[in-house]
mmCIF file of the N, C-alpha and C atoms, coordinates in Angstrom:
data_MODEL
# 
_entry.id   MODEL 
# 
loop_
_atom_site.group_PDB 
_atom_site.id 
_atom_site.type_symbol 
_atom_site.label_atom_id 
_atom_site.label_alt_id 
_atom_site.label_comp_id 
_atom_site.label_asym_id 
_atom_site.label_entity_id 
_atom_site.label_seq_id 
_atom_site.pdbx_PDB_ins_code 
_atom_site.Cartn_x 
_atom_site.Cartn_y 
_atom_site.Cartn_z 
_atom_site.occupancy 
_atom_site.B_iso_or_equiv 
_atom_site.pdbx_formal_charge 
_atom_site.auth_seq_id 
_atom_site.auth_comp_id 
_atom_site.auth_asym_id 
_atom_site.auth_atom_id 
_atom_site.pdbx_PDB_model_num 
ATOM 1   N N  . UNK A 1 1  ? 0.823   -1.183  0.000   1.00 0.00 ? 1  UNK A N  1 
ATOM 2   C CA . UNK A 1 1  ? 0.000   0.000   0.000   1.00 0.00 ? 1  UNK A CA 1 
ATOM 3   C C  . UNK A 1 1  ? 0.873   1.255   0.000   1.00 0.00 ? 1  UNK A C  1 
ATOM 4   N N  . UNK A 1 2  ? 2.015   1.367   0.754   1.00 0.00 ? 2  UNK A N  1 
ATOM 5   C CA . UNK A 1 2  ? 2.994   2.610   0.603   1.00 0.00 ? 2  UNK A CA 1 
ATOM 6   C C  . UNK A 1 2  ? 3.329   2.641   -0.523  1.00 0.00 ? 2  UNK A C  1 
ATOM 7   N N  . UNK A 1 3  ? 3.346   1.286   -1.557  1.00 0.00 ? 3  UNK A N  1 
ATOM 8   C CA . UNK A 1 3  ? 4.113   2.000   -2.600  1.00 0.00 ? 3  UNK A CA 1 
ATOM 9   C C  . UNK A 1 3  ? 3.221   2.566   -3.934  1.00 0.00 ? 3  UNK A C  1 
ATOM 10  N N  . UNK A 1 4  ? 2.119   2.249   -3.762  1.00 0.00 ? 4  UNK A N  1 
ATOM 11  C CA . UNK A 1 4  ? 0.558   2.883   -4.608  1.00 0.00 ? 4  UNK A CA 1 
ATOM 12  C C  . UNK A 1 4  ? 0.410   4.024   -3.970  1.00 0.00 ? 4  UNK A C  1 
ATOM 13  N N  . UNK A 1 5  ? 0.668   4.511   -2.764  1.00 0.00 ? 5  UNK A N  1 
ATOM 14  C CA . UNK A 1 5  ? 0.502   5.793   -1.636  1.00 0.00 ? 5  UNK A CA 1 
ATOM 15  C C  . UNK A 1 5  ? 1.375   6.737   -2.603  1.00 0.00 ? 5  UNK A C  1 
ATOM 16  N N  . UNK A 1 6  ? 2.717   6.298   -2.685  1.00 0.00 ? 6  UNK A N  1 
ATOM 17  C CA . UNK A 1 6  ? 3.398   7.280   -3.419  1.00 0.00 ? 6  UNK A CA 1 
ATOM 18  C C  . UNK A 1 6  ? 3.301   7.535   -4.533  1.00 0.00 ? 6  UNK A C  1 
ATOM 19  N N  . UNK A 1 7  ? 2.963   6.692   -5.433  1.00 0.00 ? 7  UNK A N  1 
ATOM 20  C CA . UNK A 1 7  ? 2.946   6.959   -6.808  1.00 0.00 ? 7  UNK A CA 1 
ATOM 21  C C  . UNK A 1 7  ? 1.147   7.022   -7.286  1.00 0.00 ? 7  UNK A C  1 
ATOM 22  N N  . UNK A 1 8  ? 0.613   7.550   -6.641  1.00 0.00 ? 8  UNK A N  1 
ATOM 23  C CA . UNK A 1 8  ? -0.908  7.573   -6.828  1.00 0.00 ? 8  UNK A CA 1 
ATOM 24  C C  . UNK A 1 8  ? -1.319  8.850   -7.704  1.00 0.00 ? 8  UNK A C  1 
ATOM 25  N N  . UNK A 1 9  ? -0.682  9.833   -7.390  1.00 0.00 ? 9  UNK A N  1 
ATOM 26  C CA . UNK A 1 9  ? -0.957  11.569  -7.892  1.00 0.00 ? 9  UNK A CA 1 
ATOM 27  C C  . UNK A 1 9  ? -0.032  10.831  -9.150  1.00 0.00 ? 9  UNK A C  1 
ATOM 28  N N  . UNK A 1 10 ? 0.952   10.225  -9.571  1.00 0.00 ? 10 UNK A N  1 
ATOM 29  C CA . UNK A 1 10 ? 1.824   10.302  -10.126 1.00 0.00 ? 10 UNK A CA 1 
ATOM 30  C C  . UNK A 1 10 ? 1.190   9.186   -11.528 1.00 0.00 ? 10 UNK A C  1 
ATOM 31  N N  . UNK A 1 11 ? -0.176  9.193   -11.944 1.00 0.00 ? 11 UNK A N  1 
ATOM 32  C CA . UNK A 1 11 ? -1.093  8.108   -12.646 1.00 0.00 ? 11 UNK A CA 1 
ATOM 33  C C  . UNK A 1 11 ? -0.359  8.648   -13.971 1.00 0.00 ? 11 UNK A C  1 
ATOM 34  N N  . UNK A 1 12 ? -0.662  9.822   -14.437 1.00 0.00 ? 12 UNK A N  1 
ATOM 35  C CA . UNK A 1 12 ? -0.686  10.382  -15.415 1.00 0.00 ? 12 UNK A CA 1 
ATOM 36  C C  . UNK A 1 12 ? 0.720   10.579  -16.527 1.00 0.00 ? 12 UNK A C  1 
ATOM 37  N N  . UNK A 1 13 ? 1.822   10.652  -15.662 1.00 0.00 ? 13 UNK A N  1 
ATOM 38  C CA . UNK A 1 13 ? 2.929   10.746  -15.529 1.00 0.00 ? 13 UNK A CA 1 
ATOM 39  C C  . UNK A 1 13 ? 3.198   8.928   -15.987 1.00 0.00 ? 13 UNK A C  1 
ATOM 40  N N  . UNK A 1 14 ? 2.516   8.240   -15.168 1.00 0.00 ? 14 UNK A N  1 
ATOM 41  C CA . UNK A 1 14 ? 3.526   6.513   -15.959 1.00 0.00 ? 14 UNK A CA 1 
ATOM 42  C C  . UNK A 1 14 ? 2.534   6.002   -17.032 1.00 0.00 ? 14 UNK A C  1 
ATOM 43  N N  . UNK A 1 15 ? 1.390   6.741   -17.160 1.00 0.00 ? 15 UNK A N  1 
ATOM 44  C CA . UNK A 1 15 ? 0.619   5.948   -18.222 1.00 0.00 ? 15 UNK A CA 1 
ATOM 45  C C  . UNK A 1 15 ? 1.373   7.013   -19.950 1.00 0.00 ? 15 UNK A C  1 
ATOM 46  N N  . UNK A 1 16 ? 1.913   8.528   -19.578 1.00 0.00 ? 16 UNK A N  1 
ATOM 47  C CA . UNK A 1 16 ? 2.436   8.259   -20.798 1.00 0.00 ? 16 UNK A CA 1 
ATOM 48  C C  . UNK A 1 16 ? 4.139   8.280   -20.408 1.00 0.00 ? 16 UNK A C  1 
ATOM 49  N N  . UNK A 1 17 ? 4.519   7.436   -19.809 1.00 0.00 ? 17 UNK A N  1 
ATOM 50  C CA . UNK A 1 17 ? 6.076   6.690   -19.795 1.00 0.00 ? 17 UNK A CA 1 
ATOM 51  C C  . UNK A 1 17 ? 5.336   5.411   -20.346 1.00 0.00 ? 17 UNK A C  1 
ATOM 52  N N  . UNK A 1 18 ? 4.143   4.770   -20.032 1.00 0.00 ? 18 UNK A N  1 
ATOM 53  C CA . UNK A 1 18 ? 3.933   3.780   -21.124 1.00 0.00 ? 18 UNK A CA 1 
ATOM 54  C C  . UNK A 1 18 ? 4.004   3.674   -22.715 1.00 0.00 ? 18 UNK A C  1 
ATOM 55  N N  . UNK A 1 19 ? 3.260   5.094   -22.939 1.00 0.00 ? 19 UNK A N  1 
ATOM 56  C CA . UNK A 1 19 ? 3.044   4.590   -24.101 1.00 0.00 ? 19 UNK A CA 1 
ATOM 57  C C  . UNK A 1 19 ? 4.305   5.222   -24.555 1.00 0.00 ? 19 UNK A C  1 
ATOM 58  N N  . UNK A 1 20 ? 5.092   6.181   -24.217 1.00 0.00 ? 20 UNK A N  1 
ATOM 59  C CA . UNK A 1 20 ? 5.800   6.564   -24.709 1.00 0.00 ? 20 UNK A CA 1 
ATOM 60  C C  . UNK A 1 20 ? 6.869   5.737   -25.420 1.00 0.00 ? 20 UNK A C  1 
ATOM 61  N N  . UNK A 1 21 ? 8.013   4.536   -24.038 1.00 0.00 ? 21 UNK A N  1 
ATOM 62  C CA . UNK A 1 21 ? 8.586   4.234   -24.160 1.00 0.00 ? 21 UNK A CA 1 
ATOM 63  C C  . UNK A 1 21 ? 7.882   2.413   -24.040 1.00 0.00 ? 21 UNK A C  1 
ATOM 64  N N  . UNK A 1 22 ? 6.958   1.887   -24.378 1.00 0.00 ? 22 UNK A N  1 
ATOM 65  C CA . UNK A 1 22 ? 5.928   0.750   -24.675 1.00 0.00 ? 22 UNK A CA 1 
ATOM 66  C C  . UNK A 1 22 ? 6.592   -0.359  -23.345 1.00 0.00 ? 22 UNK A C  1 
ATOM 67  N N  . UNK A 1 23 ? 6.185   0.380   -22.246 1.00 0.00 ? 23 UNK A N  1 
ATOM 68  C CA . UNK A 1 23 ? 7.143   -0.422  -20.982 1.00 0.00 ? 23 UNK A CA 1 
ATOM 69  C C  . UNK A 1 23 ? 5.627   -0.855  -20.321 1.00 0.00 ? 23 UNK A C  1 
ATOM 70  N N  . UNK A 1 24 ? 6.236   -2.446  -19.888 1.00 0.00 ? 24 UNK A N  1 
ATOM 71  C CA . UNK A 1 24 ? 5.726   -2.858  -18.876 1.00 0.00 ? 24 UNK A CA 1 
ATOM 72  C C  . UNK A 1 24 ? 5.366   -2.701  -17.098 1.00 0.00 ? 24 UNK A C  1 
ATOM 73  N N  . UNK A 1 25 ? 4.312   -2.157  -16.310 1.00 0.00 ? 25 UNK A N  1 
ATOM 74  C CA . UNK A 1 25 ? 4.788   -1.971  -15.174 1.00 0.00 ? 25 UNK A CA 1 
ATOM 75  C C  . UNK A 1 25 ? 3.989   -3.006  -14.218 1.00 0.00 ? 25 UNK A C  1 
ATOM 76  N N  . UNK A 1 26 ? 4.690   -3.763  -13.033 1.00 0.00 ? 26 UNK A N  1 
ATOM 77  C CA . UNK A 1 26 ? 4.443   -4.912  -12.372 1.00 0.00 ? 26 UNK A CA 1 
ATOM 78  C C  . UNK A 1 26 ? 4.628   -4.426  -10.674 1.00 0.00 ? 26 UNK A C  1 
ATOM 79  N N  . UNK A 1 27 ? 3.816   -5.064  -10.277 1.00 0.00 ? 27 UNK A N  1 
ATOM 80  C CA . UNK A 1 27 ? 4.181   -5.065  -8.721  1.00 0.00 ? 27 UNK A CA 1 
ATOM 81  C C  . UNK A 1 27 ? 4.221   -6.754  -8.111  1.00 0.00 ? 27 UNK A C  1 
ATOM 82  N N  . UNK A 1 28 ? 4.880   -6.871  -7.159  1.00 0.00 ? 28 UNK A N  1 
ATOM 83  C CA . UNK A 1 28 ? 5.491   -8.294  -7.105  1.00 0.00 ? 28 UNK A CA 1 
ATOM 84  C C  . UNK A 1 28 ? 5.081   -8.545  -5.239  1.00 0.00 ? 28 UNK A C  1 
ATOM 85  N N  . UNK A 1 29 ? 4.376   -9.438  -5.130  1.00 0.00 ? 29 UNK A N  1 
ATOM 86  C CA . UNK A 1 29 ? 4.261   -9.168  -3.585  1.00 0.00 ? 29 UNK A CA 1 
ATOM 87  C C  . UNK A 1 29 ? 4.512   -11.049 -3.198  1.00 0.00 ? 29 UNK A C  1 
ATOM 88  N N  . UNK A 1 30 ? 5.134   -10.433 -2.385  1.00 0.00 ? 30 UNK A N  1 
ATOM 89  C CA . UNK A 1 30 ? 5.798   -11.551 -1.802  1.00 0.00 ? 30 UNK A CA 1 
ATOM 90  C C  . UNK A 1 30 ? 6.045   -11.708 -0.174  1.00 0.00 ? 30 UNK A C  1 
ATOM 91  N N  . UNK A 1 31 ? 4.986   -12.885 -0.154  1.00 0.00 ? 31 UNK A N  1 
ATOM 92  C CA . UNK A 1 31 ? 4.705   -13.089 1.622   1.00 0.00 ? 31 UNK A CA 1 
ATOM 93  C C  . UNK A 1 31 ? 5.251   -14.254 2.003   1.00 0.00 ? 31 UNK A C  1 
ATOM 94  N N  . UNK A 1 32 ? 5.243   -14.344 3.281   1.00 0.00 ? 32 UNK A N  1 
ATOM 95  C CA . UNK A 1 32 ? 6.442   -15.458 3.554   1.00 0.00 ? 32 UNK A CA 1 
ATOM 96  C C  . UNK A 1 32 ? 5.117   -16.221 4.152   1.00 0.00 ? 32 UNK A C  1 
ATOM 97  N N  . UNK A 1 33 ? 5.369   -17.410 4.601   1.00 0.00 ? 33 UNK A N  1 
ATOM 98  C CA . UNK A 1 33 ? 4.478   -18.113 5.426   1.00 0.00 ? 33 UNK A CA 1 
ATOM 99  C C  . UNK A 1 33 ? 5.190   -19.001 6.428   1.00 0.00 ? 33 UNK A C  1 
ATOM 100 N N  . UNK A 1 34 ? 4.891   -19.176 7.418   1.00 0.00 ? 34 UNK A N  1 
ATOM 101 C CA . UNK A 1 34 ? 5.908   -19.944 8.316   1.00 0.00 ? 34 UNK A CA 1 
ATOM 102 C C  . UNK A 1 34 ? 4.735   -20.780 9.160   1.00 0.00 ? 34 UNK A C  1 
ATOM 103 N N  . UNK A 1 35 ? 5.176   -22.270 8.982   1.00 0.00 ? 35 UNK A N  1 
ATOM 104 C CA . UNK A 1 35 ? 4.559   -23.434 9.745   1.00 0.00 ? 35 UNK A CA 1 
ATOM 105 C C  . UNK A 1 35 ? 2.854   -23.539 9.004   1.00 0.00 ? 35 UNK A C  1 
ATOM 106 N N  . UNK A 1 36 ? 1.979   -23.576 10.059  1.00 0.00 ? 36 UNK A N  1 
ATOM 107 C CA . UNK A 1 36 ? 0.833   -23.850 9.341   1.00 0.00 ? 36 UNK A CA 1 
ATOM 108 C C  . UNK A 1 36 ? -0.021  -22.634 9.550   1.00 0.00 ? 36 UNK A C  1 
ATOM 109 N N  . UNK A 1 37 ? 0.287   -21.741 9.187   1.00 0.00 ? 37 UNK A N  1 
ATOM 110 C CA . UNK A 1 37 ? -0.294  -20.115 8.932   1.00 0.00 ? 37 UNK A CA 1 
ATOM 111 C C  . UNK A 1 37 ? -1.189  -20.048 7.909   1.00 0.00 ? 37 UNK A C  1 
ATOM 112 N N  . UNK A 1 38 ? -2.038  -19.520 8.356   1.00 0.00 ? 38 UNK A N  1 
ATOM 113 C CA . UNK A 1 38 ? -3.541  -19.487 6.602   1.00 0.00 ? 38 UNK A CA 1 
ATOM 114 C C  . UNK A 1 38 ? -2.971  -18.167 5.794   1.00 0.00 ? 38 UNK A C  1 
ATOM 115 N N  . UNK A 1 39 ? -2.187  -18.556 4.234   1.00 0.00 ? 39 UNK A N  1 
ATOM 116 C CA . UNK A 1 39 ? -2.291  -17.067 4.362   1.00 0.00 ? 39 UNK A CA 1 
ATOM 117 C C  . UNK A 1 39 ? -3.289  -16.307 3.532   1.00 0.00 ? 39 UNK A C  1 
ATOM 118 N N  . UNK A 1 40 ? -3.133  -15.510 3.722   1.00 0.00 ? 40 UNK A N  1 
ATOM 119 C CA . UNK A 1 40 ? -4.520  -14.349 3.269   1.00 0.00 ? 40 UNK A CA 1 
ATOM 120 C C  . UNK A 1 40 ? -3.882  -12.858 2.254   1.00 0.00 ? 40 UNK A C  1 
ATOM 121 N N  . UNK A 1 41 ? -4.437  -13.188 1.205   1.00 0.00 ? 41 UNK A N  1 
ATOM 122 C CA . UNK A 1 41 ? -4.011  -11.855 -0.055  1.00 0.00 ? 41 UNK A CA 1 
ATOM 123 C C  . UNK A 1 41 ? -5.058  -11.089 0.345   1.00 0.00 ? 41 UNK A C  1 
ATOM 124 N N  . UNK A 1 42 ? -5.101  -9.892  0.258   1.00 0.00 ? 42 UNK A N  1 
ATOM 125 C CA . UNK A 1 42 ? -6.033  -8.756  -0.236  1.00 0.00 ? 42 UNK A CA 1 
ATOM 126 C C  . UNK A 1 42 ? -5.613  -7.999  -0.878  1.00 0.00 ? 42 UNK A C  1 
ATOM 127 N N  . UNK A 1 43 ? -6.407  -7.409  -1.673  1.00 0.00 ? 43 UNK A N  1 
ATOM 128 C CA . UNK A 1 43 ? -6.289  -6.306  -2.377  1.00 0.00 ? 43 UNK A CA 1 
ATOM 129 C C  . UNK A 1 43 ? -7.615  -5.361  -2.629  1.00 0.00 ? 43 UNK A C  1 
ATOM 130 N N  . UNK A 1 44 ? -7.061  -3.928  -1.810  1.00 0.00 ? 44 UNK A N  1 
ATOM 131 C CA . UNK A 1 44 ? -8.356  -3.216  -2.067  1.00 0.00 ? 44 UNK A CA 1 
ATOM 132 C C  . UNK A 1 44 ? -8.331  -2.722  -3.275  1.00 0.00 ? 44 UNK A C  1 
ATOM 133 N N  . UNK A 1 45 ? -9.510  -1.717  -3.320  1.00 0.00 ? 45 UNK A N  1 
ATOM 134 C CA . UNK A 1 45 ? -10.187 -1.190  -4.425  1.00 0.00 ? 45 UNK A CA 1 
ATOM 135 C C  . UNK A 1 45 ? -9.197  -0.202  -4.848  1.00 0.00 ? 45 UNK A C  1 
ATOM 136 N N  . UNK A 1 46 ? -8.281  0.614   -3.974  1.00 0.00 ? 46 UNK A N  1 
ATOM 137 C CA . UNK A 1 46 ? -7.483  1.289   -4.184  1.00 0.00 ? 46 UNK A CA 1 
ATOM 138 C C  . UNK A 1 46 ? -5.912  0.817   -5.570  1.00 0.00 ? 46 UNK A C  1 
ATOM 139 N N  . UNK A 1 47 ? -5.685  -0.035  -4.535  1.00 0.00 ? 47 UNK A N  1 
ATOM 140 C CA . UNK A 1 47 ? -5.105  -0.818  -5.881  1.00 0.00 ? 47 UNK A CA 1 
ATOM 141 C C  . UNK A 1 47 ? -4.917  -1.305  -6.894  1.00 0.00 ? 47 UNK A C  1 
ATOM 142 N N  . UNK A 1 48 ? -6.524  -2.060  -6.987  1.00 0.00 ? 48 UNK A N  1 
ATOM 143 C CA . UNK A 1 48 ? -6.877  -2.222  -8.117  1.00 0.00 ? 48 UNK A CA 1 
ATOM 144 C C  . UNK A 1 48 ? -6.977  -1.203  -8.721  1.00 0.00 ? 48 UNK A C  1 
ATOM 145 N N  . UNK A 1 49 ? -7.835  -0.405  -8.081  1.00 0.00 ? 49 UNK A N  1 
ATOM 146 C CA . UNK A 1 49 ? -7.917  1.055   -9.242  1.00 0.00 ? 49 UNK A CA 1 
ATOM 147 C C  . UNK A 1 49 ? -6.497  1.922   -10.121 1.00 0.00 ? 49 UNK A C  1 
ATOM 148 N N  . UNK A 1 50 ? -5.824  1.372   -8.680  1.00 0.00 ? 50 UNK A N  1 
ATOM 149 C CA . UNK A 1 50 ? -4.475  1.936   -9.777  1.00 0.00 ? 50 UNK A CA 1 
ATOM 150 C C  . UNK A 1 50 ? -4.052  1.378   -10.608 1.00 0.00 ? 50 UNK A C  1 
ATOM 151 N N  . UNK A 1 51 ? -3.798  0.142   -10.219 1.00 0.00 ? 51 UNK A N  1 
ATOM 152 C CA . UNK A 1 51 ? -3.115  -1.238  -11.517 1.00 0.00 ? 51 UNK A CA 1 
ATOM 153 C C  . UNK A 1 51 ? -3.844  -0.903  -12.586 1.00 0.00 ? 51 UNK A C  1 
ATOM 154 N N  . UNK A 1 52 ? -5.134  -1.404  -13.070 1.00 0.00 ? 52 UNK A N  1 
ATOM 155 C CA . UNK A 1 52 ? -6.157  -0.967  -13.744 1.00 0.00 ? 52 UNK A CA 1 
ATOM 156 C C  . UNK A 1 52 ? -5.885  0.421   -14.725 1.00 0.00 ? 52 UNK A C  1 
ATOM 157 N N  . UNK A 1 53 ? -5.929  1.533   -13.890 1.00 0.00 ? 53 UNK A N  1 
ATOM 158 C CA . UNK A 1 53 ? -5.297  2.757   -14.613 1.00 0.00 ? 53 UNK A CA 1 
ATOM 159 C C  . UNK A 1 53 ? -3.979  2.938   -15.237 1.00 0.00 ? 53 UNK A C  1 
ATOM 160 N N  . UNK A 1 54 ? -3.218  2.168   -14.937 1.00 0.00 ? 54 UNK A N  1 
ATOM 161 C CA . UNK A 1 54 ? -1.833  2.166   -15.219 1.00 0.00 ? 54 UNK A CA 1 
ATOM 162 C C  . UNK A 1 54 ? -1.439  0.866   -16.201 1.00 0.00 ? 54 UNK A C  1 
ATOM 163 N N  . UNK A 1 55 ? -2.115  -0.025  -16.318 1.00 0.00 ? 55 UNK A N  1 
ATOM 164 C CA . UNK A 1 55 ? -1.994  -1.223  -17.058 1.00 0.00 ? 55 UNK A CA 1 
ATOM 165 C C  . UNK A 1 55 ? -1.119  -1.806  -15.532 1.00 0.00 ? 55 UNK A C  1 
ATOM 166 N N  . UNK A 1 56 ? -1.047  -2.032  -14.869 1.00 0.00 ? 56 UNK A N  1 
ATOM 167 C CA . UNK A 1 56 ? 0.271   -2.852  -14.158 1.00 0.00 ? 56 UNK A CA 1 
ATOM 168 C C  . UNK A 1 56 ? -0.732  -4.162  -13.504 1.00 0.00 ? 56 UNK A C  1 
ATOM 169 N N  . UNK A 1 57 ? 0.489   -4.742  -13.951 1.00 0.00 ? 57 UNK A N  1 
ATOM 170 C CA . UNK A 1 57 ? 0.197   -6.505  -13.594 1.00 0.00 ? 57 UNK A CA 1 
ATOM 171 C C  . UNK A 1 57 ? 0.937   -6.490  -11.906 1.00 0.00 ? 57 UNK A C  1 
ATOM 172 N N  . UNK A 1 58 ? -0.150  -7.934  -11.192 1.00 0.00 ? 58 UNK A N  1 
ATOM 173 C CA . UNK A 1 58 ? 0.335   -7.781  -9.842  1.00 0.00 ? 58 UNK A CA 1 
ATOM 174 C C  . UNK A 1 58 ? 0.625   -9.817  -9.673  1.00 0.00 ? 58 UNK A C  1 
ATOM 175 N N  . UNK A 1 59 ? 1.515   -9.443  -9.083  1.00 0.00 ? 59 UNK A N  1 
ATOM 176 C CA . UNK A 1 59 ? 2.235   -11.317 -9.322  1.00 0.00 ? 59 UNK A CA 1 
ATOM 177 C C  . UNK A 1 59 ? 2.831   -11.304 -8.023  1.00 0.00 ? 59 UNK A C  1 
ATOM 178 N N  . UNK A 1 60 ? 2.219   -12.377 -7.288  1.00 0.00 ? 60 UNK A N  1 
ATOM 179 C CA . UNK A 1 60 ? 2.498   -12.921 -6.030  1.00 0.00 ? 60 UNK A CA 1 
ATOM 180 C C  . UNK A 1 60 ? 3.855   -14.310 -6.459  1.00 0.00 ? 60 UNK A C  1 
ATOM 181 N N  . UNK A 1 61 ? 4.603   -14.368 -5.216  1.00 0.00 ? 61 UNK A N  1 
ATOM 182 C CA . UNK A 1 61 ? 5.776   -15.310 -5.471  1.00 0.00 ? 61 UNK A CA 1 
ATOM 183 C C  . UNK A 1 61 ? 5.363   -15.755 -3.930  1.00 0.00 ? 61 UNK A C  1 
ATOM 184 N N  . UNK A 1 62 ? 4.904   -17.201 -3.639  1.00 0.00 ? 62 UNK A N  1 
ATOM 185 C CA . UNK A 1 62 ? 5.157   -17.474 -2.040  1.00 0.00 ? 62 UNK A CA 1 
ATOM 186 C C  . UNK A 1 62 ? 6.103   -18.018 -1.614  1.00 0.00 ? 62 UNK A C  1 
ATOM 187 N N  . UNK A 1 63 ? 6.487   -17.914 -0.394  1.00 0.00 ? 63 UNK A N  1 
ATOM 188 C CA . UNK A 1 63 ? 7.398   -18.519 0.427   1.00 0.00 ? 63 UNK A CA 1 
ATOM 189 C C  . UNK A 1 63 ? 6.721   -19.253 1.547   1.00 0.00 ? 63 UNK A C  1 
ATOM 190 N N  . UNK A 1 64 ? 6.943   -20.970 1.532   1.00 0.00 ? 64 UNK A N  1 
ATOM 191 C CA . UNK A 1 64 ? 6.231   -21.461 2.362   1.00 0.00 ? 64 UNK A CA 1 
ATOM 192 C C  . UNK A 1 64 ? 7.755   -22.197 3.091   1.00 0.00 ? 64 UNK A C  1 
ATOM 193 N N  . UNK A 1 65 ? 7.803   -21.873 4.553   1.00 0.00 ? 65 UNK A N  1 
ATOM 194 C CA . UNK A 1 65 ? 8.572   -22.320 5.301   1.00 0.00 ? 65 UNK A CA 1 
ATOM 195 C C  . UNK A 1 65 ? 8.216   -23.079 6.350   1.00 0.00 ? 65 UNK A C  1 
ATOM 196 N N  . UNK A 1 66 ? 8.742   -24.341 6.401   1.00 0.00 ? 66 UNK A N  1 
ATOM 197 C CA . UNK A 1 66 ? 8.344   -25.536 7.163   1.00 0.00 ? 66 UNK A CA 1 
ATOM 198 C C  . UNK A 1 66 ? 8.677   -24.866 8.699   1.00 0.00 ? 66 UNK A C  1 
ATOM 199 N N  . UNK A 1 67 ? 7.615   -25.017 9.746   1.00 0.00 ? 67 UNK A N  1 
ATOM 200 C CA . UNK A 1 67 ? 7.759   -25.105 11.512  1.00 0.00 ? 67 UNK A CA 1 
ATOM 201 C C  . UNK A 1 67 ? 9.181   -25.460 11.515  1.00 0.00 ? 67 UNK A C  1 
ATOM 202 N N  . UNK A 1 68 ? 9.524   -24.693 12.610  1.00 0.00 ? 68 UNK A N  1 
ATOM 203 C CA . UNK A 1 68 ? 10.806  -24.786 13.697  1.00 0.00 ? 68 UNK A CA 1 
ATOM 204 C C  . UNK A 1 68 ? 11.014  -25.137 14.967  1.00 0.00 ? 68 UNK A C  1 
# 
């Protein structure tokens, strides 16, 4: 969420660095999980709304770490 916080006013500005320079933009979220933890994605409306406006793709990578 801080990093949509900062670049939120800033919509207009990467949609033409898109088309300008025909670039891809991604956000990558990556949660760890440790032992037998439920884990839980959200994503508000806020986000979406930005991804959405911006073309940006959002790609989860997990980390599942066995109990200690």
């Amino acid at each position: 969420m801080d990093t949509i916080k900062k670049l939120k006013n800033k919509i207009s500005v990467l949609k033409s660095i898109k088309e300008q320079y025909d670039v891809n933009f991604g956000i990558m979220v990556v949660p760890s999980i440790y032992g037998e933890e439920q884990p839980q994605i959200y994503l508000n409306e806020e986000i979406i709304e930005f991804c959405y406006l911006t073309g940006t793709t959002i790609n989860f990578d997990m980390y599942i770490y066995p109990e200690e």
